[in-house]
C-alpha positions as CSV (number, residue, x, y, z in Angstrom):
1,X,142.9,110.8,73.3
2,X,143.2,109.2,70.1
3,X,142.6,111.3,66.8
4,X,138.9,111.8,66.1
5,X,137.3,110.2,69.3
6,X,135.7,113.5,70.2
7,X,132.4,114.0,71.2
8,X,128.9,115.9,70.1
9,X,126.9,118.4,72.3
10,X,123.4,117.5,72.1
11,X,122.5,120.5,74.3
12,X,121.9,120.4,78.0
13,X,118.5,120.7,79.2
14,X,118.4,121.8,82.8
15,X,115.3,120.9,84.6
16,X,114.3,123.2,87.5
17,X,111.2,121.4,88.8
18,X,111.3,123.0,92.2
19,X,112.3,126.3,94.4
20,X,115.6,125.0,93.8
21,X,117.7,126.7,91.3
22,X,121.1,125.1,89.9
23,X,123.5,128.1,90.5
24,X,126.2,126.8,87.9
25,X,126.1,124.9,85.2
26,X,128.3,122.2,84.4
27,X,130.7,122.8,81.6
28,X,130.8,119.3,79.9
29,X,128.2,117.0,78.7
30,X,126.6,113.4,79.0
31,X,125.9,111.2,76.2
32,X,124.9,107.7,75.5
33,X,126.9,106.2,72.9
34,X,128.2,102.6,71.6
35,X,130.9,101.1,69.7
36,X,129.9,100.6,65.8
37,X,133.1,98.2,65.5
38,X,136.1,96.8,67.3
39,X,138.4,100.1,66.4
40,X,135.5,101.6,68.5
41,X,135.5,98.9,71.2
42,X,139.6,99.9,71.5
43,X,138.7,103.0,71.9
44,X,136.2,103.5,74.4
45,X,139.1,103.8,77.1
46,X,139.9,106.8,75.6
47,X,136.6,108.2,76.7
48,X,135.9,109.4,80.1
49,X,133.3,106.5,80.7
50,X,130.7,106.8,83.5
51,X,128.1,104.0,83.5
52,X,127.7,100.3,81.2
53,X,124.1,99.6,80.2
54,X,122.9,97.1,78.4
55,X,123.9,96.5,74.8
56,X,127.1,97.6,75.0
57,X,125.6,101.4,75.5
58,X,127.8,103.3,78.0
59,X,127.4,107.1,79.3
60,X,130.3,109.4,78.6
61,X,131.5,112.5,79.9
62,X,133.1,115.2,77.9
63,X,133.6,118.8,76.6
64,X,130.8,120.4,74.7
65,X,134.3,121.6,72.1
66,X,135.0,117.9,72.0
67,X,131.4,116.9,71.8
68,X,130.7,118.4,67.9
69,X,133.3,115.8,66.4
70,X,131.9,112.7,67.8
71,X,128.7,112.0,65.8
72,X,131.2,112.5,62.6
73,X,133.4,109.8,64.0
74,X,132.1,106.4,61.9
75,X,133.6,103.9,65.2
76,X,131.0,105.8,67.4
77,X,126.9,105.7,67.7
78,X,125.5,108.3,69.7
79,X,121.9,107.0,70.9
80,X,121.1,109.7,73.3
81,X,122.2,111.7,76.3
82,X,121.7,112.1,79.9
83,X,120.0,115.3,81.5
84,X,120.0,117.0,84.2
85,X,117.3,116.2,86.5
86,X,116.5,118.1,89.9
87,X,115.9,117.7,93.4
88,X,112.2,117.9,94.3
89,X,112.8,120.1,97.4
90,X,115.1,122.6,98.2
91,X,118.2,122.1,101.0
92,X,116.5,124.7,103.3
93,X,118.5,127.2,105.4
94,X,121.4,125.6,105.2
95,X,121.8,127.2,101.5
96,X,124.2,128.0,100.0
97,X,126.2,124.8,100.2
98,X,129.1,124.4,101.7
99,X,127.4,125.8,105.4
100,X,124.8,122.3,105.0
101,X,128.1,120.3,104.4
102,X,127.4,117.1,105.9
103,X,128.3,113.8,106.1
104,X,128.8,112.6,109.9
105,X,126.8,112.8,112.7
106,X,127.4,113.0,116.8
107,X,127.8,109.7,118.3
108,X,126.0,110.5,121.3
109,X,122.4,112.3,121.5
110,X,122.6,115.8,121.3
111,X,120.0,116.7,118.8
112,X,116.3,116.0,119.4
113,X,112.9,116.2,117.2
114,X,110.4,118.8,117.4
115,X,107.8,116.1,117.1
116,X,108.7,112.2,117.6
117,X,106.0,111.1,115.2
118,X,105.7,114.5,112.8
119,X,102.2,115.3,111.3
120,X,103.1,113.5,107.9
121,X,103.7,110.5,109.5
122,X,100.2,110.4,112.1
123,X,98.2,111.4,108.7
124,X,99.5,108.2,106.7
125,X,98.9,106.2,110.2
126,X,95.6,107.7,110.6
127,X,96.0,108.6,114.5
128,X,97.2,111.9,115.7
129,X,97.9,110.5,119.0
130,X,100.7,108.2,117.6
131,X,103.8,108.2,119.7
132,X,105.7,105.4,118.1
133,X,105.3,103.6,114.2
134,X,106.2,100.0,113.5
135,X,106.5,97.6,110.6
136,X,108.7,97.0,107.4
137,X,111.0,94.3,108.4
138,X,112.7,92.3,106.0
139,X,111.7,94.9,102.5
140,X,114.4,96.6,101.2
141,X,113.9,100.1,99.7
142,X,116.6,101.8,97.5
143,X,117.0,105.8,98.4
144,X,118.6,107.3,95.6
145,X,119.0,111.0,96.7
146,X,122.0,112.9,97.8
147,X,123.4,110.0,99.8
148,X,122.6,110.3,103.4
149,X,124.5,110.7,106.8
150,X,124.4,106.7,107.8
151,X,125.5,107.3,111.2
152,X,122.7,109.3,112.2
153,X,121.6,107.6,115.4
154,X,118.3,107.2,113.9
155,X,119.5,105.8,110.4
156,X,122.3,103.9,111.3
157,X,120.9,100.1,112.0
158,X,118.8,100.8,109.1
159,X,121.4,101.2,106.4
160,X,122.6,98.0,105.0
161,X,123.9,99.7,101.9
162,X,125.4,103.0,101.0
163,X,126.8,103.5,97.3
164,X,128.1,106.3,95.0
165,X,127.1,106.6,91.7
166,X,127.9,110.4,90.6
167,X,131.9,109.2,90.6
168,X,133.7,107.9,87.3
169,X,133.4,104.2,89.0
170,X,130.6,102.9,91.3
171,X,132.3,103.2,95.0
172,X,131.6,102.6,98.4
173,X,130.2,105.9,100.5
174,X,127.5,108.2,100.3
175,X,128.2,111.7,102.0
176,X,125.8,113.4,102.1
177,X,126.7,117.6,101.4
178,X,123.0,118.3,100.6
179,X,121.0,117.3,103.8
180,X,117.9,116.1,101.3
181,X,119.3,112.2,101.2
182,X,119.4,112.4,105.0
183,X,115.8,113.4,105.3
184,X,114.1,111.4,102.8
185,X,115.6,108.2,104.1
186,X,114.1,109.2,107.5
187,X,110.8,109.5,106.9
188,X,110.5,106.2,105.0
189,X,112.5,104.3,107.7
190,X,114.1,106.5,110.8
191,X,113.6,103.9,114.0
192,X,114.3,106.4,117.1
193,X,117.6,105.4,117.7
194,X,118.6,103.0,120.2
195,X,117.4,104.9,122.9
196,X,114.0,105.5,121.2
197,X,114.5,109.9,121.7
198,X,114.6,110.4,117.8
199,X,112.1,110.5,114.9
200,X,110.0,107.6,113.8
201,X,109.5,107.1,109.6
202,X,106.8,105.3,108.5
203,X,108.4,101.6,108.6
204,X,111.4,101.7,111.0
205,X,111.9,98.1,110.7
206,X,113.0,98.2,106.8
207,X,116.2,97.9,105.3
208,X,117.3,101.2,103.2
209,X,119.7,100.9,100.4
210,X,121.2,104.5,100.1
211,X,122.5,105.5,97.0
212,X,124.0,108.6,95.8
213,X,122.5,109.8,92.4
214,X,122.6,113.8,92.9
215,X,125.3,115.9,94.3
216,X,124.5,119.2,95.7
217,X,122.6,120.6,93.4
218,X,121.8,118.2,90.4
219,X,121.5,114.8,89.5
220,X,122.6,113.4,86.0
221,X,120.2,111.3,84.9
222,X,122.5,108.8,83.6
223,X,123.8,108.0,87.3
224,X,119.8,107.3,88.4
225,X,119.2,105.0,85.5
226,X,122.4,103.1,86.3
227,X,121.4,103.3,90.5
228,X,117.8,101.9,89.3
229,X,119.8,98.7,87.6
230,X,121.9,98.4,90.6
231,X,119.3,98.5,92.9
232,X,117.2,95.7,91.0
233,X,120.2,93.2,90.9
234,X,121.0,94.1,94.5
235,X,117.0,92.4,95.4
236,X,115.8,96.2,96.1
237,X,111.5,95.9,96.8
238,X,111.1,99.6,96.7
239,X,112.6,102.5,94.9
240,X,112.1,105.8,96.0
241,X,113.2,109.2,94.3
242,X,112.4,112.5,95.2
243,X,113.8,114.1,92.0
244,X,113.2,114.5,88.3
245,X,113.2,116.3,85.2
246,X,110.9,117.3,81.7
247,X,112.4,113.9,80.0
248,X,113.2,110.5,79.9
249,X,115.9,109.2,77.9
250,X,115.3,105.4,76.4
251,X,118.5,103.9,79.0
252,X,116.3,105.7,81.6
253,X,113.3,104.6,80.7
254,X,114.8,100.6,79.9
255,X,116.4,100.7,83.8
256,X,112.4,101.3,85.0
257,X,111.6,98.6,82.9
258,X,114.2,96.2,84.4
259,X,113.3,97.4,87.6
260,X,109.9,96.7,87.5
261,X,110.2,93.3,85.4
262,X,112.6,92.2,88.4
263,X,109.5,93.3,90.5
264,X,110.4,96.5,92.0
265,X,107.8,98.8,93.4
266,X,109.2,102.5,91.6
267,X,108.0,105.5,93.1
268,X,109.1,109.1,92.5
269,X,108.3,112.7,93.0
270,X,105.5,114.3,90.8
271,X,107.8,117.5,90.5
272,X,107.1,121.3,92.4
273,X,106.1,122.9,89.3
274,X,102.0,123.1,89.6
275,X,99.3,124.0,90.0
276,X,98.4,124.0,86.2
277,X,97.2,120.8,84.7
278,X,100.1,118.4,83.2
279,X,103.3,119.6,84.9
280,X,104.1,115.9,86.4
281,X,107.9,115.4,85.9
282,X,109.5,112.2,84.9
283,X,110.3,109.4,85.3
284,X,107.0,109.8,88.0
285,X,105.1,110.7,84.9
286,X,106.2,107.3,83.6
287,X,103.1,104.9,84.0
288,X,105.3,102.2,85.4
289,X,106.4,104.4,88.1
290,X,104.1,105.4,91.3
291,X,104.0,109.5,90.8
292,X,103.2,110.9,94.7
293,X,101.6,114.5,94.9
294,X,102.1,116.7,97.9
295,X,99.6,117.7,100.7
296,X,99.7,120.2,103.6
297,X,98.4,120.2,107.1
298,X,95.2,120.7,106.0
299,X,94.9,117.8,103.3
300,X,94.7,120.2,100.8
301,X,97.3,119.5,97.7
302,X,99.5,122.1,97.7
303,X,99.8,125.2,95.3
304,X,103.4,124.2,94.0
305,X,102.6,120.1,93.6
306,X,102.7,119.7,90.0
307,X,99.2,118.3,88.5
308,X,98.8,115.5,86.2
309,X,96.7,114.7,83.1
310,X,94.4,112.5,85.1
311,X,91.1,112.1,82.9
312,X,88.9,110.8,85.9
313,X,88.6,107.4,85.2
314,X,90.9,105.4,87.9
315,X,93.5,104.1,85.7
316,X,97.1,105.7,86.1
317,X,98.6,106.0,82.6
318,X,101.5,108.5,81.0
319,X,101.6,111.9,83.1
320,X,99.0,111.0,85.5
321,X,99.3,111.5,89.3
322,X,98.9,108.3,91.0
323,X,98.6,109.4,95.0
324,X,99.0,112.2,97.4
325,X,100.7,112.2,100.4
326,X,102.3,114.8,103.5
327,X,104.7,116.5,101.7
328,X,104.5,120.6,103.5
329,X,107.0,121.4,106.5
330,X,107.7,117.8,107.1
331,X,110.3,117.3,109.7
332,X,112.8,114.6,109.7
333,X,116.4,113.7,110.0
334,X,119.5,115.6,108.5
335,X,122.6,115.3,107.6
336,X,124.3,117.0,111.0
337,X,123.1,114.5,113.0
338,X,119.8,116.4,113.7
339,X,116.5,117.3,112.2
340,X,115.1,120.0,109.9
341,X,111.9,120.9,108.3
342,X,111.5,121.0,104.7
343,X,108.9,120.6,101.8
344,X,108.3,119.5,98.8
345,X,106.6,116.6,96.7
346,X,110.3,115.1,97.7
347,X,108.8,114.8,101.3
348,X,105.8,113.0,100.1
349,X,107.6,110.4,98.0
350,X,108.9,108.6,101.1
351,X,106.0,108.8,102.9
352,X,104.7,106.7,99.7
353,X,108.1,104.2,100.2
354,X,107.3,103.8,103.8
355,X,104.1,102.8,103.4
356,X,104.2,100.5,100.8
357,X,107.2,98.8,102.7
358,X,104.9,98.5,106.0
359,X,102.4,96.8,103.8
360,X,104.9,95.0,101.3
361,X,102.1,92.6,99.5
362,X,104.9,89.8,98.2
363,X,105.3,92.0,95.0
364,X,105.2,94.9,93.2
365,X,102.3,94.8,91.3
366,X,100.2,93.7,94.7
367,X,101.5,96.9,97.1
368,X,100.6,99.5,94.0
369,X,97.0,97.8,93.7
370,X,97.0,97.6,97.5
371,X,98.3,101.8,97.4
372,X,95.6,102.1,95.1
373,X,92.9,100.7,97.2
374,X,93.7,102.5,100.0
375,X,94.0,105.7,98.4
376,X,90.3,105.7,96.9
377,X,89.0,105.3,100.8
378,X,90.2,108.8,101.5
379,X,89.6,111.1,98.6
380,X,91.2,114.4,98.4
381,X,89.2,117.2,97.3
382,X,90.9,120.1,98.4
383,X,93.4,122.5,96.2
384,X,93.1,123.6,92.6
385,X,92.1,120.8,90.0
386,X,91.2,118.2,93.3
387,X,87.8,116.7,92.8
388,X,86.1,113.6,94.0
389,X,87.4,110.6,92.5
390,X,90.0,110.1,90.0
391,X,92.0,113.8,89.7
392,X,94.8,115.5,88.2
393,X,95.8,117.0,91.4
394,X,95.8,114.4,94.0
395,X,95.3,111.2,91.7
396,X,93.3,108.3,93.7
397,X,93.8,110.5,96.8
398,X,95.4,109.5,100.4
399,X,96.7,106.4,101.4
400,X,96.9,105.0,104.8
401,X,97.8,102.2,106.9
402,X,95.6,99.3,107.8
């Protein structure tokens, strides 16, 4: 490395927004920096560069020793850094990683669900007698999770894409060592299998894009702001991330823009840190993003889904829950090949992708008035800070299909 290209910690800010802890930090650091002038232009290949954005802004890695020299360097700009963000559920009994190691599954059957059509999935179709789901063809949703087991005989004629983003260079693959990935792309889009003896999601006929943002047991939030510009160029309909942090860092917050002015439906995790009043996690506390609450069995919004700052009168802005969906002991597919039950506001975000995919309105902005709609005809009222209408617990309420 050349003489003074060093870097400046900024402080990591680990964000535990579920019953998920991070067990070991990381012992460098992510920053967003730019070249003031060509000698810096020479010298970014010194640096160990992870993602370009826009305006000649890339993310770095580096030591936290290294990191106090870089701000002092006059070839340099440093205009923010990346944070760790978490998953919105935790990776069940498989824990501690490596026993939910992952990554391929059985070519032939030898792992059956519980429940065909799990409760989450008759709720949003409104008919607990539902034996198979339907719908979705054609709309692309983007899963950036832990990646996902692809040949899942439930998953695999649904993947079209499957992309790493947590490596130095974008790459083709998507392990996934968590088992989360796996089971949020099933329940917006698991079709059964060929020989229709697995688990349904909400629109088995969609296309998922599965992208690797978090390893297993963070995501840097530099790697989901660079999957969210991906995604949008790639002619994603639908993003759906069941993760988050406390914070979102201007590139974060410019890819959601992109996103959404290259009209893509974003919709993430309202974060596992309630029930008090404004503990929404970003980006879902972002108004341009659709934040999904969790619900139990019972339709009650669970104790641990965080709450927004909803002020009752049926217009989603900053930190505000948006809609509430299945999100306790929801069983789907997992990175073995088979199925596992889990929770979290991470299980209700792709219940929300799913169903805006079955009822893709031609755009963006159309589906999230259209999620809208439907939520207000089934108002939650149950769990601490639900009330009729407008709420900080379960936003607009429950949406369901046609």
């Amino acid at each position: 490395m050349k003489k003074g290209i060093f870097v400046i910690i900024m402080g990591i800010i680990v964000l535990s927004i579920v019953a998920f802890a991070v067990d070991q930090q990381p012992e460098k650091v992510r920053l967003y920096v730019k070249a003031r002038d060509t000698i810096g232009m020479k010298s970014l290949s010194d640096l160990d560069l992870r993602h370009q954005f826009a305006h000649g802004v890339v993310s770095v890695e580096m030591s936290s020793t290294a990191a106090e020299q870089l701000a002092q360097n006059p070839h340099f700009e440093v205009v923010g850094e990346a944070t760790l963000w978490s998953l919105t559920a935790p990776p069940s009994s498989c824990s501690p990683w490596p026993a939910c190691k992952g990554g391929s599954a059985p070519a032939q059957r030898i792992f059956f669900p519980a429940d065909q059509t799990p409760w989450g999935i008759e709720v949003v179709y409104n008919n607990p007698a539902l034996t198979a789901t339907n719908g979705g063809a054609g709309v692309n949703v983007a899963v950036l999770d832990t990646g996902a087991t692809i040949n899942h005989l439930d998953l695999t004629r649904r993947v079209v894409q499957c992309k790493d983003f947590t490596k130095r260079k974008l790459s083709n693959g998507c392990t996934d060592e968590n088992g989360h990935g796996t089971h949020t792309a099933g329940t917006v889009a698991a079709d059964a299998g060929n020989d229709s003896q697995g688990i349904y999601g909400v629109a088995p006929n969609a296309n998922l894009f599965i992208y690797k943002v978090c390893g297993t047991q963070f995501c840097w939030s530099d790697d989901v702001a660079a999957a969210i510009n991906y995604a949008a160029n790639q002619g994603a309909d639908i993003i759906s991330m069941s993760l988050g942090g406390s914070s979102l860092a201007t590139i974060e917050k410019n890819a959601i823009d992109y996103a959404v002015a290259n009209d893509v439906l974003v919709i993430a995790a309202a974060g596992n840190s309630g029930p008090n009043v404004d503990t929404i996690n970003y980006p879902a506390a972002y108004e341009k993003v659709v934040a999904v609450a969790a619900l139990d069995s019972s339709l009650s919004v669970t104790s641990w889904s965080s709450r927004g700052s909803n002020d009752g009168d049926s217009v989603i802005e900053e930190r505000e829950v948006e809609i509430a969906l299945p999100g306790a002991a929801v069983e789907s597919t997992w990175n073995d090949g088979g199925y596992r039950v889990i929770s979290g506001t991470s299980m209700a975000t792709p219940h929300a992708s799913g169903l805006a995919a079955r009822h893709w309105q031609g755009s963006a902005a159309l589906t999230r008035t259209w999620l809208q709609t439907r939520a207000a005809l089934l108002d939650i009222t149950a769990g601490q800070y639900a009330a009729a209408g407008d709420d900080p617990a379960s936003g607009l309420g429950l949406p369901t299909v046609e």
